[in-house]
N, C-alpha and C positions, 0 to 999 in steps of 0.2 A: 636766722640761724636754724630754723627747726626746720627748715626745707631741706639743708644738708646732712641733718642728723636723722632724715625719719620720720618727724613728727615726736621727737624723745621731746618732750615740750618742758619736763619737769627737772633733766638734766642740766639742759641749755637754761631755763628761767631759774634755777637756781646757781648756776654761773653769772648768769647774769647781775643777781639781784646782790652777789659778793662784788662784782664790780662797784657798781654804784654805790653798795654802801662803804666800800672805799672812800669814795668823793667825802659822806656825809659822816666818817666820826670825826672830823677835823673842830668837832664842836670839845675834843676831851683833850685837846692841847694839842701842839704842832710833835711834841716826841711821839706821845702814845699812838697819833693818828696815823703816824708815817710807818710806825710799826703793825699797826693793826691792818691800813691799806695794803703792806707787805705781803703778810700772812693771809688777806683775804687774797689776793689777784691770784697768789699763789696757789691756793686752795680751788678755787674757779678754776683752773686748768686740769690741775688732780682729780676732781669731783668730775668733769667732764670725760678723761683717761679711764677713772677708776668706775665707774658708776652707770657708762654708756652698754649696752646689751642688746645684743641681737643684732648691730649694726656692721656694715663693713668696716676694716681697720682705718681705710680711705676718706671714707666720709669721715667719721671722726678725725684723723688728722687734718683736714678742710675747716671742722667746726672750729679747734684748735686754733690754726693759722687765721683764719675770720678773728676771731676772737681775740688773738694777738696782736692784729692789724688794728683792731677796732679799740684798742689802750694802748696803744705802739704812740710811735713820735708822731705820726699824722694823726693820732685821734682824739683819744680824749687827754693823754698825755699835753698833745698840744694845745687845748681847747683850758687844760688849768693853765697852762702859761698865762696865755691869754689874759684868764681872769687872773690871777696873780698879777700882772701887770699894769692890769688897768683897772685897779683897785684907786678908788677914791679919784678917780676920772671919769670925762662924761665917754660913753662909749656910743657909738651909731649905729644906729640900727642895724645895719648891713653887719658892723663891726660886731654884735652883738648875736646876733644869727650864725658869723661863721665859727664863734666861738662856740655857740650851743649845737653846731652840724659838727663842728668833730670830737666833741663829745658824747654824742650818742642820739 
């Protein structure tokens, strides 16, 4: 992403790092986490809107759409399916890679 923003490294990696820690408060129970991942995905796109400088309007909507793409339904969206469903199942390897490729 930071090829399309510029090099804004600090924009983009802290977009980033609200994504995933999306994935990871699901340790504070399934409401609060669902609320928290909410607020955070949301915020990663604001943060990157609000915070990006110096750059074309263009590239930033690019970083945007990437970044929409990339927790959309083919990505990591799809990739928690996945592991949602193949909870407490033996999963293959193959199976287990394509779940971690659209995740991130």
């Amino acid at each position: 992403m930071t090829a399309h923003i510029g090099g804004r490294r600090s924009v983009c990696g802290c977009a980033c790092v609200c994504v995933c820690v999306c994935v990871l408060v699901q340790v504070y129970g399934e409401d609060i986490a669902i609320l928290a991942g909410d607020a955070l995905l949301s915020f990663a796109f604001e943060h990157i809107a609000r915070s990006t400088q110096g750059v074309s309007a263009e590239r930033v909507l690019r970083v945007i759409m990437e970044l929409g793409r990339a927790v959309g339904a083919d990505g990591l969206s799809a990739g928690q399916v996945v592991d949602i469903k193949s909870e407490n199942q033996e999963v293959s390897v193959t199976g287990g890679m394509a779940s971690h490729n659209r995740e991130g």
